[in-house]
N, C-alpha and C positions, 0 to 999 in steps of 0.2 A: 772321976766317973766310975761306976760301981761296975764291975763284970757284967752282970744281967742286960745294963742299958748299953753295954757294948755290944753284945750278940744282939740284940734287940734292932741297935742302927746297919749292923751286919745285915742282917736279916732284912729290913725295911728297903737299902740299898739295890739287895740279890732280888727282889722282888720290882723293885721298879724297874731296872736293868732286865728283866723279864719281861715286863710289859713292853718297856720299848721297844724290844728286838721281834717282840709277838707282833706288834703293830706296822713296823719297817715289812716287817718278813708277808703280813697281809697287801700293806702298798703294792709291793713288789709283785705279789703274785695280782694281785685286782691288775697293775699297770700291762703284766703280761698276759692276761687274758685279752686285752683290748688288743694285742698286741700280736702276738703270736697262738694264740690259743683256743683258735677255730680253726677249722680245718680244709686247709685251701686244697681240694685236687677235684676239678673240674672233668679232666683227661685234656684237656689245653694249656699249656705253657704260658702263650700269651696273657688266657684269660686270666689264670691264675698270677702272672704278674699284676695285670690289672687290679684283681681284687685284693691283693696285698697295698700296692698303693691308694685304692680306695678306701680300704682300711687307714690309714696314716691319714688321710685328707679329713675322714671323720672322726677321729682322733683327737686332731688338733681342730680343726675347726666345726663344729658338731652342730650348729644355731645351718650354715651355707648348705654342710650337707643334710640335714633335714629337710630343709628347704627342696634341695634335689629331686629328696626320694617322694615326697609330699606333693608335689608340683609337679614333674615329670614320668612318675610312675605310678600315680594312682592310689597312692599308700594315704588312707589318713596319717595326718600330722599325732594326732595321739598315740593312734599304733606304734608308730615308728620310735617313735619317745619312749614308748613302755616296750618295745624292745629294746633298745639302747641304756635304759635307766632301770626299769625294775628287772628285767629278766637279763641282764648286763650283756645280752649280743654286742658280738665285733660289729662293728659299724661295715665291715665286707661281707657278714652275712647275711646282717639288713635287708644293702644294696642288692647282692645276689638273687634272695631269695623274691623282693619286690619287681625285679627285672624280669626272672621268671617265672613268675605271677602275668607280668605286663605283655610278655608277650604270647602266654596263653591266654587272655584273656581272664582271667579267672584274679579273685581278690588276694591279696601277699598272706592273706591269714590263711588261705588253703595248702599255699605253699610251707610255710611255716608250722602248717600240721605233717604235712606229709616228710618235713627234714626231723619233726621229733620225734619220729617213729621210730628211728632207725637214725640218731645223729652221728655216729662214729662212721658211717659208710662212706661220706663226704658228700658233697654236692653234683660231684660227678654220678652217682647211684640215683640222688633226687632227680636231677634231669631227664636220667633215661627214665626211670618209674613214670614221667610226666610225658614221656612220649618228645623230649628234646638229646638229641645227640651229638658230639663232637662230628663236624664234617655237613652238619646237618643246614639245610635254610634255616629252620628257627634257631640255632644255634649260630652261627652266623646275623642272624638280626641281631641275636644279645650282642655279639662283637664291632657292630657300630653304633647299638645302642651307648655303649660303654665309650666309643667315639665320639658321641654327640655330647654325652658327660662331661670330658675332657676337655672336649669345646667351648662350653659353658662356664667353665672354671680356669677357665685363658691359660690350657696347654695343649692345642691341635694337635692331633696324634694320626697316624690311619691303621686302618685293619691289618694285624700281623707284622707290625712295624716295630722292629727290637730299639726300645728304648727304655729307660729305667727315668722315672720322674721323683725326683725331692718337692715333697709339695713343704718345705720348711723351705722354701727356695722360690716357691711358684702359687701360694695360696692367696687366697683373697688379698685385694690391693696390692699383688705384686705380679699379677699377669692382664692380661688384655682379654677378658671373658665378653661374648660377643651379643650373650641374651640375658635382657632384664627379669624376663617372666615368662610362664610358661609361652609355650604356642597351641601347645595340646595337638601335636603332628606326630604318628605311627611315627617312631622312628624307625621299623625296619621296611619301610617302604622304599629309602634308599635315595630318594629323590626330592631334594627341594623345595618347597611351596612355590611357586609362581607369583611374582610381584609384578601387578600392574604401574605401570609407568606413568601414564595419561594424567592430565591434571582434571579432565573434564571430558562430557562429549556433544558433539553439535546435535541438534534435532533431524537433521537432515544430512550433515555432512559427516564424514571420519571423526576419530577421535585424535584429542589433542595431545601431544607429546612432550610436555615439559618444553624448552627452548625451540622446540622444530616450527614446520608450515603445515597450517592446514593442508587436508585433501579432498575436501567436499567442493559440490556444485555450489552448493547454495551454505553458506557462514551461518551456521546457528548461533545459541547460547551458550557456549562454551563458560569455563571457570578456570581459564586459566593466570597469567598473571601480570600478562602485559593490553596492550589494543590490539584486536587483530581486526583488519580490513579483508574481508572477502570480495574475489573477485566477480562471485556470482552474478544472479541475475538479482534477488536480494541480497540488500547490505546486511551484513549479520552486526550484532555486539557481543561476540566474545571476548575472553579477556585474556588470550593464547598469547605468546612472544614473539609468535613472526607473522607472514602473513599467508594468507590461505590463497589457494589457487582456483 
């Protein structure tokens, strides 16, 4: 082999071996942005753990939390994608910034203006700018907002409760998440929805209670799931499991 086509495979080698390391070296930073590379200080400890591990939940599973932000906060699905994909946001600032959106009422795209104005200040400067404080009730709503989150992704947490979650431990198909789909319920209201129990109700008398006894004078129509005999002065036909008084 001649001298020239020596330096030549020299050369060819030093330049791929360039490439590669240019590419690694991009990975690497692309992975740590998703990763470390937003800027977590809310003035909350807790919160800011949470959004760290919300971060990692979206990370690895990106299809579930979409779903989340799309579904339960009010974010178009496209938005949330074209943060995530074209403008490469953490998937914690996403979250953050569509939570507080949701619970001023106002679209995740207002909030998302008003963090690029000023992104190096952290989230904690967005909040108070929005009129939300550490210590605050809506500040506070975000913090079981993020509970209700957690809930749905089958790992129950409560407000200011020191814990550190591996969702590589606890994500999709390996925890007990308790809601199919949205409900569309404030969640800084704080309170439950109210489920009715009753299978049915008579025209005239109480309503019927799953296995219990009627309480009506007179047995209506009932839709329950057994025969129920009213003592009334009319015979009813419902169809309750015990019997009415």
């Amino acid at each position: 082999m001649h001298y020239d086509e020596v330096l030549a495979m020299k050369s060819l080698k030093r330049s791929a071996l360039c490439l590669m390391l240019g590419l690694s070296f991009s990975l690497a930073l692309s992975a740590q942005a998703q990763t470390i590379g937003y800027n977590i200080r809310t003035g909350d400890v807790w919160v800011d753990t949470r959004l760290g591990e919300i971060n990692d939940y979206g990370r690895r599973y990106p299809q579930p939390f979409v779903d989340e932000i799309s579904g339960y906060y009010g974010a178009p699905r496209s938005y949330v994608e074209e943060l995530l994909q074209r403008r490469r946001w953490a998937p914690g600032d996403v979250y953050y910034a569509c939570a507080l959106a949701h619970s001023l009422g106002v679209p995740c795209q207002n909030v998302v203006r008003e963090y690029d104005r000023n992104p190096g200040q952290g989230w904690g400067a967005v909040a108070k700018r929005m009129g939300i404080k550490p210590g605050s009730p809506a500040f506070h709503a975000l913090k079981r907002g993020a509970v209700t989150t957690y809930d749905r992704w089958g790992y129950p947490i409560r407000v200011d409760q020191s814990v550190h979650v591996n969702w590589a431990d606890h994500g999709p198909g390996k925890g007990h998440g308790k809601s199919k789909g949205p409900d569309h319920r404030s969640y800084d209201s704080g309170h439950p929805s109210s489920q009715g129990h009753g299978k049915g109700k008579s025209h005239k008398g109480g309503e019927s209670h799953g296995g219990g006894k009627g309480h009506g004078k007179d047995k209506g129509h009932g839709n329950g799931n057994g025969n129920g005999n009213g003592n009334g002065k009319d015979k009813g036909n419902g169809k309750g499991n015990g019997k009415g008084h």
